[in-house]
C-alpha positions in Angstrom: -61.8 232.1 37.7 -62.4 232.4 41.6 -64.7 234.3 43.6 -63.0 236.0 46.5 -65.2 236.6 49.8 -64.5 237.9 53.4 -66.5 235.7 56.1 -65.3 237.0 59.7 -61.8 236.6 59.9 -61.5 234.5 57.3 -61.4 235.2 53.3 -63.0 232.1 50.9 -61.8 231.6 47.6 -64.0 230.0 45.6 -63.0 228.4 42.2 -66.1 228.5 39.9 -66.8 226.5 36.7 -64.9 223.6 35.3 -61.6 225.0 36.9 -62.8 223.2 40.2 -62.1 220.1 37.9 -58.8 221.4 36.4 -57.7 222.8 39.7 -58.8 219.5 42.1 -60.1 222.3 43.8 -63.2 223.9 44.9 -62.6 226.4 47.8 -59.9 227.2 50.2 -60.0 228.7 53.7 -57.7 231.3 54.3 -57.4 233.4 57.9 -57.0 236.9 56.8 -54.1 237.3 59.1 -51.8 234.8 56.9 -52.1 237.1 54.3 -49.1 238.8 54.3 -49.4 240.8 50.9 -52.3 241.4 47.7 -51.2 242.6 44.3 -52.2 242.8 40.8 -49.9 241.5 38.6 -50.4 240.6 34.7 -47.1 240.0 34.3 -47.0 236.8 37.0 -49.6 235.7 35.0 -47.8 235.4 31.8 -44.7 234.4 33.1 -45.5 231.3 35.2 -43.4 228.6 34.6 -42.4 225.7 36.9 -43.7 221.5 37.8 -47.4 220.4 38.5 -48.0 218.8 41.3 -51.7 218.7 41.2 -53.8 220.0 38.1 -53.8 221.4 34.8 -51.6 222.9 32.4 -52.0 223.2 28.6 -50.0 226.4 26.9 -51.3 229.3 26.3 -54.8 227.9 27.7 -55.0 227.4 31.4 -52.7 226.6 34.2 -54.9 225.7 37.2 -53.9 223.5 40.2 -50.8 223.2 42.6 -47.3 224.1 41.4 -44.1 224.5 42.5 -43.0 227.5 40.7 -39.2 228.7 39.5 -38.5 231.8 41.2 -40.7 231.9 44.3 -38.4 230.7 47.4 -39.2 228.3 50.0 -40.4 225.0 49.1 -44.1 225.2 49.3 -46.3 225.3 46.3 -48.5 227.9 45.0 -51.9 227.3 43.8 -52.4 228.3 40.7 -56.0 229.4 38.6 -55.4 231.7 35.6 -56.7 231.5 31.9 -56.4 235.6 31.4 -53.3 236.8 32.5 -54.5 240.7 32.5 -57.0 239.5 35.7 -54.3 237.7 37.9 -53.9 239.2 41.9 -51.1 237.4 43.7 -52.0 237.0 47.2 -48.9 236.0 49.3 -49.5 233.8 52.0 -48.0 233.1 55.5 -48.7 229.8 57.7 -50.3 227.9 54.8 -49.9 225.0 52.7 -50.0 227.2 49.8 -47.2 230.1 49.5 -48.7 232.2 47.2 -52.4 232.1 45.3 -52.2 233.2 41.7 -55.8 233.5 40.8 -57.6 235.2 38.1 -60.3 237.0 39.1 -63.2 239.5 38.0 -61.9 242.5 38.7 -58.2 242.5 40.4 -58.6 246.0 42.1 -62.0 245.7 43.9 -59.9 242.2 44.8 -56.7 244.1 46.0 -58.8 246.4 48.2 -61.1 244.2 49.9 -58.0 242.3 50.7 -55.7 244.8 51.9 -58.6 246.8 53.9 -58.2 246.3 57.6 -60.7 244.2 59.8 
């Protein structure tokens, strides 16, 4: 799970719990203007299939870490924290080491909106 939180111009995720250990990842940085799109989307979630890099994967568990994931072009990975599919936001990412976050979080839609609401 990951706590998502705007300081300035800049959103914080968090990684809480043991997925910081699963992840080799506590935090990351993001400047909210390499954002470039915020979504909900359950069926990501289920679907994720592609190499570790970095992390943890046991089926039908947890995926958590850095991944290089079939179907998402470009060759950058995507870090990857979900245990409950239905909670998963995709945040798309522009300028990063990371091309996409898919994190599972609290409540996707509060998420969604406190992402996509301008500065």
């Amino acid at each position: 799970m990951v706590d998502v939180t705007i300081q300035h111009d800049t959103v914080v995720f968090t990684v809480q719990g043991l997925h910081k250990i699963w992840a080799f990842k506590s935090s990351l940085t993001i400047p909210r203007s390499h954002i470039s799109g915020v979504r909900a989307d359950a069926e990501v979630g289920k679907n994720l299939s592609g190499f570790r890099a970095l992390g943890t994967y046991m089926p039908w568990v947890i995926k958590a870490g850095t991944f290089y994931l079939h179907g998402v072009p470009g060759l950058k990975p995507a870090f990857v924290d979900v245990v409950h599919p239905e909670n998963v936001v995709v945040i798309d990412l522009q300028d990063e080491e990371y091309q996409q976050l898919i994190i599972e979080v609290d409540d996707p839609a509060a998420v969604v909106a406190l992402l996509t609401t301008s500065a």
